[in-house]
Every structure is written in C-alpha cells, then in structure tokens.
C-alpha positions in Angstrom: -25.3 -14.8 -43.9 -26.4 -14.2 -40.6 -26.5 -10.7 -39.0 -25.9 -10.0 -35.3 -26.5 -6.5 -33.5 -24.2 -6.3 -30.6 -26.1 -3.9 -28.0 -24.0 -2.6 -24.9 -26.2 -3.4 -21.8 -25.2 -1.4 -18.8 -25.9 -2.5 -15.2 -24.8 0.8 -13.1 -24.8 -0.8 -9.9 -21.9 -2.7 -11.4 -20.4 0.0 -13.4 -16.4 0.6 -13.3 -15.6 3.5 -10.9 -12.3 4.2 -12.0 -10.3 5.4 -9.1 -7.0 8.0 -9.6 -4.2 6.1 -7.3 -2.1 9.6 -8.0 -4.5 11.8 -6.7 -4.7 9.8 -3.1 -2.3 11.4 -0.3 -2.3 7.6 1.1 -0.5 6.5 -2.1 1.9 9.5 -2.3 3.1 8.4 1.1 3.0 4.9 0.8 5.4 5.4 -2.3 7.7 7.7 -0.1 7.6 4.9 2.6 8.6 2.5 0.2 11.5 4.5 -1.2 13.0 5.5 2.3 12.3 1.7 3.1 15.3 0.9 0.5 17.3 3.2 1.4 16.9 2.0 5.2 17.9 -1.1 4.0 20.8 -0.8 1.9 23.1 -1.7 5.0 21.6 -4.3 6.5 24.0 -7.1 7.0 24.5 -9.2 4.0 23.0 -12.4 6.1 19.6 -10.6 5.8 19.6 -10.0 2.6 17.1 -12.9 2.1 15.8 -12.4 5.5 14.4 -9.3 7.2 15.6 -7.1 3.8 13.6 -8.9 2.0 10.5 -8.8 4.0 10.8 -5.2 4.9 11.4 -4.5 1.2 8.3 -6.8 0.0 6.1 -5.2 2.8 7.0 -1.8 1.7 6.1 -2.4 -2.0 2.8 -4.0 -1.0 1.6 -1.0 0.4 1.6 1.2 -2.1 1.0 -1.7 -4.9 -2.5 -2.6 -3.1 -3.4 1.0 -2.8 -3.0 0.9 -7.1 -4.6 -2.3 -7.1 -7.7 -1.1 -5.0 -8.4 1.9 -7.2 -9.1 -0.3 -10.4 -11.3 -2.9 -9.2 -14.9 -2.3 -10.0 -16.6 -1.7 -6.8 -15.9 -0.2 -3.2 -15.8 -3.0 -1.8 -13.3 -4.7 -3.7 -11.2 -1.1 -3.1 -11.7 -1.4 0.7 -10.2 -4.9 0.4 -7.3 -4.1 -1.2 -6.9 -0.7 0.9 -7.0 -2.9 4.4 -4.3 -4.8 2.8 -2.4 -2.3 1.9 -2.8 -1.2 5.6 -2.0 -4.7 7.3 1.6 -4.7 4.6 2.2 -1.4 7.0 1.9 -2.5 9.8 3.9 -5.5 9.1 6.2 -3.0 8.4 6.2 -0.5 11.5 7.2 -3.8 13.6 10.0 -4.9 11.3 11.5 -1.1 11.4 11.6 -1.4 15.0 13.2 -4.9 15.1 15.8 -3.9 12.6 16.5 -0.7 14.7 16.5 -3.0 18.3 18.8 -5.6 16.2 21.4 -2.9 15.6 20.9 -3.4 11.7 19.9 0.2 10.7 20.0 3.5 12.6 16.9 5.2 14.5 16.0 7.7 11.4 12.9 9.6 12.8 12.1 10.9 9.6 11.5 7.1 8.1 9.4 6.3 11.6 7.5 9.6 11.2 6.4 9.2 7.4 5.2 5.8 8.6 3.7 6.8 11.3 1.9 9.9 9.1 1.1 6.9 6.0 -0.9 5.0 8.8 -2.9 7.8 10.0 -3.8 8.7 6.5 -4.5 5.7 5.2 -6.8 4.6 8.5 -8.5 7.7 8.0 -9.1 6.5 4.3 -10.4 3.3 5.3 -12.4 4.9 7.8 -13.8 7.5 5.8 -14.8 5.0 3.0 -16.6 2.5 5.4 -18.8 5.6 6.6 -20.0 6.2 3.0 
C-alpha cells in the first residue's frame, strides 16, 4: 500500500481575501435601490411587464448581486470588475427611472432618484478608492 502526505502549499499573493458584502454602505444601498425599484414598478402598465419592468427590475438586482459577487472572488482585481459592473447595472438604471417617469409610467418619487443618486456617489467613491490602493 502506498502512502501519500498531502501538504497545503500556500501562495499569498493568491490567497482568498474574503470580503464582507454586509459591512459595505455601497451594498446596503444598492439593496435599498433594488427594493424601492419594485415598488416603483408595481404599476407600470401591464404591456411592460416584459419590457421596461423587467429591465429596470434586472438592472436593479444586478447591482447589488455584483457587489456580493465582487467580495468573494480571490483578488482585487477580480472585485474591481465585478464592482464597475455593478456600477454600469446603475447607471443603466438612473436612465430607465427617468424614461419611465418622462413615459408617464410611474410618478417623480425624489426619494427613489435621491437613494440612487447617493448609491452612485458611494459606490464611485468605492471604485475610486480601491483603484488608488
């Protein structure tokens, strides 16, 4: 019978940096933002159900599932990725608020604008800060 020694090699440059998505402000609002964007929704017309609900809906739960995402891949850089992603799905979503509110499908709710506009300053200041480092 043959015995084998299993040894754990560790290469810390490539080490696991595990990465609390909870204790992120950036995720706290994005999962506010993605609450209020259901809510915002619920009376669109029923012709857009599969149209601009849907996106705004998708968009909204992209930001806050990338942000998760980014905090347990294994390196920075892979957290940056997923962090500008997250950032892009808000975006997305600022300009589909607007057209909804232009296309008479939801009303103006400043408090939905301002907690997006507030998720996008935190979370550029996020990306920012982490490209510095």
């Amino acid at each position: 019978m043959l015995a084998v020694s299993l040894v754990a090699i560790s290469f810390p440059c490539q080490e696991k940096q595990m990465r609390d998505h909870n204790k992120l402000r950036a995720f706290e609002l994005a999962d506010e933002v993605a609450l209020l964007t259901y809510k915002f929704t619920a009376n669109f017309p029923r012709e857009e159900q599969f149209g601009l609900t849907s996106q705004m809906r998708r968009a909204a739960v992209s930001v806050p599932s990338n942000i998760v995402e980014g905090c347990g891949r294994q390196t920075e850089a892979e957290f940056l990725r997923f962090l500008d992603i997250a950032y892009g799905s808000l975006r997305e979503l600022e300009y589909q608020t607007s057209l909804g509110v232009r296309l008479g499908f939801g009303a103006d709710h400043p408090d939905y604008q301002s907690k997006l506009n507030k998720t996008s300053k935190v979370l550029a200041a996020l990306i920012r800060s982490i490209r510095k480092s």
